[in-house]
C-alpha positions in Angstrom: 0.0 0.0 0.0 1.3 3.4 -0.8 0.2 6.3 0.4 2.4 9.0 -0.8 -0.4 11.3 -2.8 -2.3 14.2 -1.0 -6.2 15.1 -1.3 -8.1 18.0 -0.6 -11.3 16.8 0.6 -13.5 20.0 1.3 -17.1 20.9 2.1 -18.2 24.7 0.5 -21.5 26.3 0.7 -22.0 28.6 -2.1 -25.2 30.8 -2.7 -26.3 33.0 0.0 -23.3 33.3 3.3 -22.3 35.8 6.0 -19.4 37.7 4.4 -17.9 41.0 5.6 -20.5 41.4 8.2 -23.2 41.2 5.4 -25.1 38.4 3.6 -23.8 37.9 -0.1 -24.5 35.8 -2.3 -21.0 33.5 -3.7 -20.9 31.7 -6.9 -18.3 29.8 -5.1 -18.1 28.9 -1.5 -15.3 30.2 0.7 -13.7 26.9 1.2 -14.1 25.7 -2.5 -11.7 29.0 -3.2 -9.3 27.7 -0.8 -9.2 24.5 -1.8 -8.0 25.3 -5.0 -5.5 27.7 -4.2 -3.9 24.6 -2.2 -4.4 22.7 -5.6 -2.6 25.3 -7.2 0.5 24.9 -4.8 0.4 21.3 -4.2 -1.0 19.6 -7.0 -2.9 17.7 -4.8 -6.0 15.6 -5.7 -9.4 17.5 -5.3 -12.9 15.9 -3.7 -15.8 18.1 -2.7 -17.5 16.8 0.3 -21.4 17.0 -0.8 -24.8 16.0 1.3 -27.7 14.2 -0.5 -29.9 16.7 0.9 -29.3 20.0 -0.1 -29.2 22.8 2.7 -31.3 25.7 2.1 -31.1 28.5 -0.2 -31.6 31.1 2.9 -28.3 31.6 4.9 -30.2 31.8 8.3 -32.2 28.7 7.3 -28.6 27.0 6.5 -27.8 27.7 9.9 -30.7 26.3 11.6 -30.5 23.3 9.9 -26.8 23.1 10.8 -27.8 23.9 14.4 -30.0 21.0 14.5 -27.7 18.7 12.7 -25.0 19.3 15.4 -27.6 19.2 17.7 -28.7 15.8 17.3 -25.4 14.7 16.0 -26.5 13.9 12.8 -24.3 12.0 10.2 -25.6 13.7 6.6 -25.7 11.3 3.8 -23.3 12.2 1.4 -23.0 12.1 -2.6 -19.7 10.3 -3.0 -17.0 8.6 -1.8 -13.0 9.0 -2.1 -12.5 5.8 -4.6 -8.8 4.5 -3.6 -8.4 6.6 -0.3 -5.8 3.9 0.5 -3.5 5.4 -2.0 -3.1 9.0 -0.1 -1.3 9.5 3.0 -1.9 13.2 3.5 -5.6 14.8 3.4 -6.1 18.6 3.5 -9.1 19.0 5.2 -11.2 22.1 4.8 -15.0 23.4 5.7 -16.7 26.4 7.1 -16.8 26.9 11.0 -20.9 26.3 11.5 -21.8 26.2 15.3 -18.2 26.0 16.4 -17.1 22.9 14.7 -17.1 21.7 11.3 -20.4 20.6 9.5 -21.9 17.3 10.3 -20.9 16.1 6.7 -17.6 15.7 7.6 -18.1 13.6 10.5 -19.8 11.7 8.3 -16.8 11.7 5.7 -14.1 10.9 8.1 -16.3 8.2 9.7 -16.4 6.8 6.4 -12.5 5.6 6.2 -9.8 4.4 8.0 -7.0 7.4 8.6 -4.8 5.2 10.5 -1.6 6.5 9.9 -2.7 9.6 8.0 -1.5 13.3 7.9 -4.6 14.9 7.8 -4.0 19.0 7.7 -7.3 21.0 8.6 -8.5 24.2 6.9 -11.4 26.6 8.7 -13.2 29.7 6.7 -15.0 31.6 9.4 -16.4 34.9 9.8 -14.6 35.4 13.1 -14.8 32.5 14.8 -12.1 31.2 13.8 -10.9 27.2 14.0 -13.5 26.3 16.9 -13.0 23.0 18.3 -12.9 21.6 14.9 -9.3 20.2 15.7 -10.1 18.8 18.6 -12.9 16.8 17.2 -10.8 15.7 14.1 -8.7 13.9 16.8 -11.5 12.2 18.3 -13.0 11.0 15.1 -9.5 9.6 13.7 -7.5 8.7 17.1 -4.8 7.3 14.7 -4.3 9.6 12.2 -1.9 13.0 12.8 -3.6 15.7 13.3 -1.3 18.9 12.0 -2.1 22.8 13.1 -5.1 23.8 11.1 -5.4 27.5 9.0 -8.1 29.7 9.7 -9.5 32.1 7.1 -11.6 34.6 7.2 -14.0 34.1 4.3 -14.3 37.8 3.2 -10.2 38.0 2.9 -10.1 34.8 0.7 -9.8 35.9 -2.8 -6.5 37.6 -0.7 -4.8 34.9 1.3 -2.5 33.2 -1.2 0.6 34.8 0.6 -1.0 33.3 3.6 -1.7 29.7 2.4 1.7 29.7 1.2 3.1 30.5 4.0 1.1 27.9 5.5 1.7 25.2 3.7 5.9 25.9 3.6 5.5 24.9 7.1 4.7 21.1 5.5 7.0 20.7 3.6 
């Protein structure tokens, strides 16, 4: 088994989101425009984390749902699944802070494989509240895997951040 590629396995909610104090509407989610900036300096493989059932048009509606989700500890179905996740040995993981955490779709993704002896390197788009306890419950959900020092972006600064990815990611190499 070799594991020497790297994925990006992400969860982005585009359409209407909290930006700048403000809701906007994004033709591409926050974390989808991170993602592929990481692409663009690694090289690495890309897999959107998506749910079966879409989340609401509404940003406030979004984050009721979400609030519930978390609430009951829900495990969202999800579209797909990483085909040979055997074959990488480092995952950048990346979603939106909702309710202090990540979404429930990616408990639901890393409950799905085995990340023994994994790299797996969060990324957080937030609007202020930065990484949460994201990283924290990352460890719990893959006790085997090594859990590396997340980044945390604000999501109105992230057409800006390459410097700051970079900078990030030299710290990997």
């Amino acid at each position: 088994m070799t594991n020497s590629k790297s994925l990006i396995a992400y969860f982005s909610r585009k359409g209407n989101n909290y930006v700048g104090g403000r809701i906007n509407y994004l033709s591409i989610g926050n974390t989808e425009i991170i993602a592929k900036k990481i692409k663009e300096i690694t090289g690495s493989d890309l897999f959107q984390v998506d749910t079966v059932e879409n989340y609401p048009e509404d940003y406030l509606e979004t984050t009721e749902v979400a609030q519930d989700e978390k609430t009951l500890n829900a495990r969202p179905e999800l579209t797909e699944k990483v085909v040979d996740m055997d074959a990488y040995g480092v995952i950048y993981l990346g979603y939106p802070n909702w309710w202090g955490t990540m979404p429930m779709a990616l408990y639901t993704f890393l409950e799905s494989y085995d990340f023994s002896g994994k790299t797996i390197i969060p990324f957080c788009t937030h609007e202020g509240s930065g990484i949460g306890n994201s990283e924290r419950d990352i460890e719990k959900l893959c006790p085997e895997a090594t859990i590396l020092p997340g980044l945390e972006i604000l999501g109105s600064s992230v057409k800006n951040a390459d410097h700051l990815i970079k900078s990030w990611l030299d710290k990997y190499k």
